[in-house]
C-alpha positions as CSV (number, residue, x, y, z in Angstrom):
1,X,98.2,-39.1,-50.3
2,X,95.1,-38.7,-47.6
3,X,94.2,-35.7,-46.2
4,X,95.9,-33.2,-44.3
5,X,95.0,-32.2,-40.5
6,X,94.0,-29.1,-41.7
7,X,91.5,-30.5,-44.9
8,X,90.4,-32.9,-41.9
9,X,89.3,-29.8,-40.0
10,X,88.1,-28.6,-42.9
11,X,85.6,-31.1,-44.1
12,X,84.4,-33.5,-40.9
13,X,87.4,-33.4,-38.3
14,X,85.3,-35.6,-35.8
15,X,84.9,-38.4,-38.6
16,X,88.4,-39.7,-38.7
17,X,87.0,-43.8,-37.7
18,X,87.6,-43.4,-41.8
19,X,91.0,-42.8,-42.4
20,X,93.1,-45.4,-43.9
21,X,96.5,-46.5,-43.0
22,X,98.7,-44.3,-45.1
23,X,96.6,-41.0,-42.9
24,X,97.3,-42.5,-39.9
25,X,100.8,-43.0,-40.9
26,X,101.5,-39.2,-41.8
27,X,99.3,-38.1,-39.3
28,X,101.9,-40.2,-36.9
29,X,104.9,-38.9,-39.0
30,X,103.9,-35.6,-38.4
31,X,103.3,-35.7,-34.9
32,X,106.4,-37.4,-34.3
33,X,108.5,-34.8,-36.3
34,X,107.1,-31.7,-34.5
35,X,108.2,-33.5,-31.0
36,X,111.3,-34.3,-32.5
37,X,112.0,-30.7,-34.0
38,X,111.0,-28.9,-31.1
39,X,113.3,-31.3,-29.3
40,X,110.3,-32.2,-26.6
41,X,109.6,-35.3,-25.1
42,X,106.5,-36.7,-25.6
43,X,105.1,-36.1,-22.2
44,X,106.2,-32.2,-22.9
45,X,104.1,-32.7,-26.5
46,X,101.0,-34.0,-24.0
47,X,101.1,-31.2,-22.2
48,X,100.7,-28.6,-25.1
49,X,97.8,-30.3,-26.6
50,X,96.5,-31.6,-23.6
51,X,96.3,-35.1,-23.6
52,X,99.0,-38.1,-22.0
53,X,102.2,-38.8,-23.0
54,X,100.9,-42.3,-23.6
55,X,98.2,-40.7,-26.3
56,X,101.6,-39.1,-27.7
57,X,103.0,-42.8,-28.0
58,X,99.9,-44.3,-29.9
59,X,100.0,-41.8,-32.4
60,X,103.5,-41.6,-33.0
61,X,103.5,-45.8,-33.3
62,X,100.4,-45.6,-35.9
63,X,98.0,-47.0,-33.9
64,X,95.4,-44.1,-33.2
65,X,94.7,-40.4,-34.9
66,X,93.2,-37.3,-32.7
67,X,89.5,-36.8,-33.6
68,X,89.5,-33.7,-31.2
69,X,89.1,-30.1,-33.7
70,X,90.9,-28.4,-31.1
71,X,94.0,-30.8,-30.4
72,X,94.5,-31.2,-34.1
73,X,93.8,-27.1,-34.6
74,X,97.1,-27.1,-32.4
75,X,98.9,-29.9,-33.9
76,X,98.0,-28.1,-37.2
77,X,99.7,-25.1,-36.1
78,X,102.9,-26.5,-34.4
79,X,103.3,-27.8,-37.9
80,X,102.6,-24.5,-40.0
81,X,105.5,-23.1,-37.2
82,X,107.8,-25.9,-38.5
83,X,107.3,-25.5,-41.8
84,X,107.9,-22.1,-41.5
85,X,110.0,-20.4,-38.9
86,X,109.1,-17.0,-39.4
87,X,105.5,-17.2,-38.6
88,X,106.4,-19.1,-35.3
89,X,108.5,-15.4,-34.7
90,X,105.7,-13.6,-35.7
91,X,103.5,-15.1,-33.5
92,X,105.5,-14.7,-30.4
93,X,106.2,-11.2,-31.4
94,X,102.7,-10.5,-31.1
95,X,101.7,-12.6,-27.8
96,X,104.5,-10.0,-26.4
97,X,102.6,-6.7,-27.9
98,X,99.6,-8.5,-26.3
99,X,100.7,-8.9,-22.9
100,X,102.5,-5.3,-23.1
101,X,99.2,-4.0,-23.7
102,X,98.2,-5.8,-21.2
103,X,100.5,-5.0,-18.4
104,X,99.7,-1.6,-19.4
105,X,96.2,-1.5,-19.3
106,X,96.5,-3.6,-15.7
107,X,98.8,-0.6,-14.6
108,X,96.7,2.2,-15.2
109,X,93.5,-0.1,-13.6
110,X,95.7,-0.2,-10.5
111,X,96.5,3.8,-10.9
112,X,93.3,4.6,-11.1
113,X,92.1,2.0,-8.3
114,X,94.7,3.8,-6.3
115,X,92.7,7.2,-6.6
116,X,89.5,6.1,-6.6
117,X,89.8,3.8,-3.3
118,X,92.9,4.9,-1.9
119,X,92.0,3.2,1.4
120,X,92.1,-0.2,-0.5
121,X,96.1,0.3,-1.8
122,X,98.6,0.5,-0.4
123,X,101.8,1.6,-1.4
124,X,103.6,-1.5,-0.2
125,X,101.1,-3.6,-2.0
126,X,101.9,-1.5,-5.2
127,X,105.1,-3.9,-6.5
128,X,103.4,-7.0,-5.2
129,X,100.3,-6.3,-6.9
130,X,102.7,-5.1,-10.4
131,X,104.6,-8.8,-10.1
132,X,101.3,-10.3,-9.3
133,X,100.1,-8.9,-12.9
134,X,103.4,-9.8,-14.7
135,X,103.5,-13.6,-13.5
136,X,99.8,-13.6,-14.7
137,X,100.2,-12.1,-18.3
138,X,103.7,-14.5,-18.6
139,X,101.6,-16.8,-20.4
C-alpha cells in the first residue's frame, strides 16, 4: 500500500502530483470514514479543515488528494482520534485545563485592572466583561 498522510508529511507533503491511484483511493477512504464516523456532513468536514464542501466531494469520489501540510496535519489527526478514542478524550481534557487556566489568568488581569485603574471598571461591567472572556476561551 502507498503512503500514509502522516509519511506524506513526513517526506515531501507538497509533492503529492505523484501519488498513484491506490493513494488517492485510501486517502479518499479515509477522508470519507472520519466524516462518516464523526457523523458530519461534508460541508461540516469543510469547515474543520478549512476548505468547501465541494473539496470534501472530490476527495471522497477519488478524484483529488490535499497537498496542504496543514489540512492533511488535521486530517491526520481526526484520524489518529478515530483510531483511537482515548486520545480524542485526552485531548479535550486538556483544551479544558487550557482555557481554565485561562479564564483564570483573564480574571485576575481584570482584578488587578480593577485596582490599578479603578476609574476604567465598573462593577456593572464586571460580569459582562467575565462572559465576554468565557465566550472567547469557548473555543
Amino acid at each position: 500500500m502507498g503512503l500514509g498522510i502522516k509519511e506524506r508529511l513526513e517526506t515531501s507533503p507538497l509533492n503529492a502530483t505523484s501519488c498513484t491511484a491506490e493513494e488517492i483511493m485510501d486517502f479518499a477512504r479515509k477522508i470519507r470514514t472520519i466524516r462518516e464516523r464523526k457523523k458530519l456532513i461534508g460541508e461540516e468536514l469543510g469547515k474543520m479543515l478549512g476548505v468547501g464542501k465541494s473539496t470534501i466531494a472530490n476527495w471522497e469520489a477519488g478524484k483529488s488528494e490535499s497537498r496542504s501540510p496543514g489540512v492533511l496535519r488535521k486530517i491526520d489527526e481526526l484520524w489518529q482520534d478515530i483510531m483511537d478514542p482515548c486520545r480524542a478524550k485526552q485531548r479535550e481534557a486538556g483544551r479544558r485545563e487550557l482555557a481554565k487556566g485561562l479564564f483564570s489568568a483573564a480574571y485576575s488581569l481584570i482584578g488587578y485592572l480593577a485596582e490599578v485603574y479603578p476609574e476604567y471598571v465598573q462593577r456593572e461591567r464586571d460580569a459582562e466583561k467575565r462572559e465576554l472572556v468565557i465566550r472567547i476561551l469557548e473555543f
